[in-house]
N, C-alpha and C positions, 0 to 999 in steps of 0.2 A: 053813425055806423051801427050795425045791429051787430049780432053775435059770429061766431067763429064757425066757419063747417072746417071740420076734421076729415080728409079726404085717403084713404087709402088705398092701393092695386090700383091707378089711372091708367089707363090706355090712352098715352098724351097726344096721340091724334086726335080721338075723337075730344080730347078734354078740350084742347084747342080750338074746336070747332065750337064747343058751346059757348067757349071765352068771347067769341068772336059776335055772337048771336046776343050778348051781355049789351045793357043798356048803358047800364053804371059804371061806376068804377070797381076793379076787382083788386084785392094785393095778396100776395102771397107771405103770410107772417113763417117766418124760422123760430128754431126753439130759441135761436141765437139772436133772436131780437132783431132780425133786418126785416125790413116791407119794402115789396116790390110790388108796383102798378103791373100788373099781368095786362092793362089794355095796352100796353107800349110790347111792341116784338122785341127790342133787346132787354127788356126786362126779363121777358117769359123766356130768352134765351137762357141768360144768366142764371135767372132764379131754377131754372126749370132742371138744367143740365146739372146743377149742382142734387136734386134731386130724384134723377131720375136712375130706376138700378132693373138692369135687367128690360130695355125698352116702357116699364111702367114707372107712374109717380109710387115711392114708395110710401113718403106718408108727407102731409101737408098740410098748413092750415091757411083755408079761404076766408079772407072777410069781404065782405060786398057793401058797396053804397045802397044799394036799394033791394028792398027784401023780397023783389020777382026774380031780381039776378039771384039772391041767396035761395029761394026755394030752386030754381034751374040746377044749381050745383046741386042740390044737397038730392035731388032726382037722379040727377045723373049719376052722383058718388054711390046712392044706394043700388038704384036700377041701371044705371046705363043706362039713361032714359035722356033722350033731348028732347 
């Protein structure tokens, strides 16, 4: 597994959409120690609703199996770039 993207303000449609476009596997780490597979829908439900404030992800950390998925995020988290 490579390193951690720190993801702030998401617009979890379009985050979703990139999720989707992901090769690898994605998890969403909590400060509380849970990892959830974000390539499974009831994951990204679960994990997602617990973080989401205001229709955006408020803050979240991504870790990726493959580091084309992790540069994808870390695009998107800064630019909003798919």
């Amino acid at each position: 597994m490579n390193k951690m993207v720190e993801l702030h303000d998401v617009n979890v449609p379009e985050f979703l959409k990139v999720l989707d476009s992901c090769t690898g596997e994605v998890y969403l780490m909590t400060r509380d120690g849970d990892k959830l597979n974000l390539k499974s829908k009831l994951c990204q439900l679960v994990g997602l609703t617990r973080l989401i404030e205001g229709g955006k992800i408020a803050e979240a950390f991504i870790m990726c199996e493959t580091e084309e998925d992790e540069r994808k995020l870390f695009r998107f988290n800064l630019y909003n770039d798919k």
